[in-house]
C-alpha positions as CSV (number, residue, x, y, z in Angstrom):
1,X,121.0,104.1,108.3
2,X,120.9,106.5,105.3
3,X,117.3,106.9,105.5
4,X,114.5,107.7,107.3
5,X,111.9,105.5,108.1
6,X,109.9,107.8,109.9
7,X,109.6,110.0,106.5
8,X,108.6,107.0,104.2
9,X,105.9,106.1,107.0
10,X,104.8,109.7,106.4
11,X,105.0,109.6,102.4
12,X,103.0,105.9,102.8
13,X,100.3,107.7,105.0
14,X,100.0,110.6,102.5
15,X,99.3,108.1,99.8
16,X,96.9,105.8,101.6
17,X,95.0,108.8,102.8
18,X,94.4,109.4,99.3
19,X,91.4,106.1,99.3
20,X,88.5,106.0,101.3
21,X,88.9,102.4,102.6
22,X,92.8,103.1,104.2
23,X,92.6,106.7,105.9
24,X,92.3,105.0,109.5
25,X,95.5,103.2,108.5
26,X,96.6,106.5,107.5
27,X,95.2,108.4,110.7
28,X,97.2,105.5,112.8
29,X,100.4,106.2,111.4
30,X,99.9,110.3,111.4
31,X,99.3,109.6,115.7
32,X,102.1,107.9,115.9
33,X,104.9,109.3,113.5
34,X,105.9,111.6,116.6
35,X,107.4,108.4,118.7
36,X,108.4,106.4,115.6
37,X,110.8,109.5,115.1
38,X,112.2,109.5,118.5
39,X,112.5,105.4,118.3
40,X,114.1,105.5,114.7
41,X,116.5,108.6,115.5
42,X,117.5,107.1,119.0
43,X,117.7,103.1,118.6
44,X,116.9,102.5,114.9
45,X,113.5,100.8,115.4
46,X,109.8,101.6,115.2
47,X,106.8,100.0,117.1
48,X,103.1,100.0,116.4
49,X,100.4,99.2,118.4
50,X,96.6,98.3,117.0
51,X,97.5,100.1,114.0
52,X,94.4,100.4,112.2
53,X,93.7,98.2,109.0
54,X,90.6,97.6,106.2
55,X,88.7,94.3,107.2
56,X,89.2,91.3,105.2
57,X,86.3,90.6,102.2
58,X,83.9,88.1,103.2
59,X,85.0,85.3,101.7
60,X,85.6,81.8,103.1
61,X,84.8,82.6,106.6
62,X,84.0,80.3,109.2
63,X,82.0,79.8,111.4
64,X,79.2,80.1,108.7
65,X,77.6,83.4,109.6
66,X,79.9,85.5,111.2
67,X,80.7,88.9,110.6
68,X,83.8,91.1,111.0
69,X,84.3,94.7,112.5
70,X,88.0,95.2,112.8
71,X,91.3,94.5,112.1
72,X,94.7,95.6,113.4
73,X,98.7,95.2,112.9
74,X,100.6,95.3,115.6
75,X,104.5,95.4,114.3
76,X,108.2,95.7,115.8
77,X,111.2,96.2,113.6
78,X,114.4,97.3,114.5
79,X,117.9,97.6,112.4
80,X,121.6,97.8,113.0
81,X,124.2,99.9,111.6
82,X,125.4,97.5,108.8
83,X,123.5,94.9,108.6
84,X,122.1,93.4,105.5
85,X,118.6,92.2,107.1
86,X,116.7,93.8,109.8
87,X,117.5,92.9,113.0
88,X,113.9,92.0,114.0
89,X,110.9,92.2,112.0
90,X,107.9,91.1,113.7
91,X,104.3,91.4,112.8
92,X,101.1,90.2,114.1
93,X,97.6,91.0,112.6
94,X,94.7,90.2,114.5
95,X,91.3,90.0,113.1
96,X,88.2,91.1,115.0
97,X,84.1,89.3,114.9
98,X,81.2,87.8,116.5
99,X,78.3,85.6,115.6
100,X,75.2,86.2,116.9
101,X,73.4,82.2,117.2
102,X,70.2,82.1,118.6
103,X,70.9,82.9,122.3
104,X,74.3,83.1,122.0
105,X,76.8,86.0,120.9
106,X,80.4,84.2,120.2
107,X,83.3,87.0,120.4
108,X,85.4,85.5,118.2
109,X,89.2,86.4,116.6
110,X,91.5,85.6,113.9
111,X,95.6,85.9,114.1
112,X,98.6,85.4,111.9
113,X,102.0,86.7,112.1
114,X,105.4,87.1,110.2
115,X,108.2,86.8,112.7
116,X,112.2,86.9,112.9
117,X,113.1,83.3,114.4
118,X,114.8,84.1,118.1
119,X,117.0,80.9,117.1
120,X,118.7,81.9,113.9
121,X,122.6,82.5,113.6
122,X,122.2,86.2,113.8
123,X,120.6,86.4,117.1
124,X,122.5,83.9,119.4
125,X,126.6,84.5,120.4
126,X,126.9,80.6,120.5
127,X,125.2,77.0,121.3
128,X,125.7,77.8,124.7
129,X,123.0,80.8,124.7
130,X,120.0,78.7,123.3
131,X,118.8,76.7,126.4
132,X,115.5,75.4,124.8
133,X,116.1,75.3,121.1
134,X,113.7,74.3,118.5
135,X,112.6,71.1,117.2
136,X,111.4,72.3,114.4
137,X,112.8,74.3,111.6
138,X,112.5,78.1,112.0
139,X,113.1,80.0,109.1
140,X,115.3,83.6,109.6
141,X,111.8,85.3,108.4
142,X,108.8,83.4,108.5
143,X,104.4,83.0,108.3
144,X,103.0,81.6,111.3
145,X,99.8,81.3,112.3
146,X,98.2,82.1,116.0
147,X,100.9,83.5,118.1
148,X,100.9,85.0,121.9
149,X,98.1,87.2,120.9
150,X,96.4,84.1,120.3
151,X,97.3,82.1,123.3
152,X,96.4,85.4,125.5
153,X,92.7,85.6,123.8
154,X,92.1,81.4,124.4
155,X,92.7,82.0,127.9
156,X,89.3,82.8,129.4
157,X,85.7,82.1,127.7
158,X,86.7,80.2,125.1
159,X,85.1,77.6,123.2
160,X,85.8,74.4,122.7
161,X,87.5,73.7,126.2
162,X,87.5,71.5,128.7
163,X,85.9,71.7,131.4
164,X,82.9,72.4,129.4
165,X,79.4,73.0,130.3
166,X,77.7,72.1,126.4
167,X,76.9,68.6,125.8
168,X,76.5,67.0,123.1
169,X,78.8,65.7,119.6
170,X,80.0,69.2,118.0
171,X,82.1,70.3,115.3
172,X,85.4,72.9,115.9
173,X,88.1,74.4,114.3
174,X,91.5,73.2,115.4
175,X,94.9,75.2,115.5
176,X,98.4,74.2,114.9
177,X,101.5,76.4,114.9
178,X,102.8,75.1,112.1
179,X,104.0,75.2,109.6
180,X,106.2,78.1,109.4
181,X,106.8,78.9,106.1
182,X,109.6,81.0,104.9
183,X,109.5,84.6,103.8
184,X,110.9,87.6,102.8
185,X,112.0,90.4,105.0
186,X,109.5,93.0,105.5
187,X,109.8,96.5,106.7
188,X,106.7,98.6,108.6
189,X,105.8,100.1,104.9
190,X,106.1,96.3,103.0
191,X,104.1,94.8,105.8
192,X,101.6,97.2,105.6
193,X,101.1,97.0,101.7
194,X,101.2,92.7,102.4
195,X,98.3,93.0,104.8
196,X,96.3,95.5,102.3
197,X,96.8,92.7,100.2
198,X,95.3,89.8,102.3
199,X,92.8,91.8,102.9
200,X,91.2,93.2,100.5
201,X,92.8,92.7,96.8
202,X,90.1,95.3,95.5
203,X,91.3,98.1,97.9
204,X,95.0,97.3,97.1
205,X,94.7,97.5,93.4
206,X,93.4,100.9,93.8
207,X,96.2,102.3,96.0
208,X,98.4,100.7,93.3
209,X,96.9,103.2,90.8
210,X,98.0,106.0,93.1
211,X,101.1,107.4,91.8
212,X,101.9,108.4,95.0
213,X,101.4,104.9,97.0
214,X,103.4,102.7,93.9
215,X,106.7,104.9,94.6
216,X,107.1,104.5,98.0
217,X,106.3,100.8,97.8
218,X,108.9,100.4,95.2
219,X,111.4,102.6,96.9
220,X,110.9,100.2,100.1
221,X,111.3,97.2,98.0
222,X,114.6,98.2,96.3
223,X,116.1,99.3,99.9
224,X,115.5,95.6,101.5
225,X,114.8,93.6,98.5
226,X,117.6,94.2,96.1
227,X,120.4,93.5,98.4
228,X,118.8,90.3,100.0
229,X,118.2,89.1,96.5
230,X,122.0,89.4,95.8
231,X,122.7,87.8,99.1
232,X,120.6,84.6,98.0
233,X,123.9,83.4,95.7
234,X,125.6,82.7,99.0
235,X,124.9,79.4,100.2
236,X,125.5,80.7,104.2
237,X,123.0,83.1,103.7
238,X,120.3,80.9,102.0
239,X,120.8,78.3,104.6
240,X,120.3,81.0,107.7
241,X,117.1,82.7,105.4
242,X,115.5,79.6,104.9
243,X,116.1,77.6,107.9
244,X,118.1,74.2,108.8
245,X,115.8,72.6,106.4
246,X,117.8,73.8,103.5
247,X,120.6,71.7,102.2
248,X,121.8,73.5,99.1
């Protein structure tokens, strides 16, 4: 690779420590731009863990009532020497909140994900390697919501659930894994600026004002984006991006 990840992670933390609402973002990646050095220099990937984010607005929450506190990104991406998309690019963002009702305090938590499909083309040898392949179509890079982090945090404690000691006729909400919808590829710094994003549009319009926080944003768009855009002519490549779904 002719760049350094690790340096635009540092020139994205520089920027984002410039607003209020994104220096613990910016803390997270300063603690950690030691290792994602060593990773980048000696495998070509990063990893973050619980990297810090600004909470969502409160808007359109349920349950009615409840509050947030937190919200994190956890991400891996790793590369290859000349190849067009990363290799993996996986990222999982996990809301934090309770609601206090009456005698009852409800932990509750949000997830969603972008992931690189473990079925595509460019991660098997052959038909022979994929021993439980997928029903459905899996885009190369696609949304999804839930995950493992979601399946770990349902284990214990959690309501609705059977067996279950409340009685009575009750409304929930109810969680699919579908669909996955197709997406572009994202490096740690695009990811990042897409959660921002989600999160809060007002924050993100005012790092988009920063000089500072625009150029490295564009520079990691024109890296990943401009190629895969040129790619998109290529009927192969379209069919792997988007999935088996994809006829033209």
């Amino acid at each position: 690779m002719s760049f350094s990840l690790p340096d635009e992670l540092k020139r994205l933390s520089d920027a984002l420590s410039q607003e209020p609402a994104t220096e613990g973002t910016a803390n997270s990646i300063y603690t950690n731009l030691g290792r994602f050095r060593h990773e980048w220099t000696t495998k070509l990937q990063v990893r973050g863990d619980a990297l810090l984010l600004p909470v969502p607005r409160n808007q359109g929450l349920h349950p009615t009532g409840c509050d947030i506190h937190a919200a994190y990104l956890d991400f891996q991406f790793e590369c290859k020497d000349g190849e067009l998309l990363p290799w993996r690019a996986e990222y999982q963002v996990r809301v934090e909140g309770w609601l206090a009702a009456d005698n009852a305090i409800f932990e509750l938590q949000d997830h969603w994900r972008l992931d690189t499909d473990m079925y595509a083309p460019s991660r098997k040898a052959g038909d022979e390697d994929r021993a439980n392949p997928s029903k459905e179509p899996h885009p190369l890079f696609h949304f999804q919501r839930g995950g493992h982090a979601l399946d770990a945090f349902a284990v214990a404690g959690f309501l609705p659930s059977a067996p279950c000691t409340i009685v009575g006729e009750w409304k929930g909400l109810m969680q699919s894994p579908g669909p996955r919808v197709p997406v572009l590829p994202l490096d740690p710094i695009l990811a990042i600026d897409f959660c921002l994003s989600q999160n809060d549009g007002t924050i993100w319009q005012r790092l988009r004002n920063i000089p500072e926080y625009l150029s490295v944003i564009e520079d990691a768009q024109m890296r990943l984006w401009r190629p895969f855009f040129e790619k998109l002519g290529d009927q192969s490549f379209r069919r792997i991006w988007f999935g088996p779904s994809l006829l033209i």
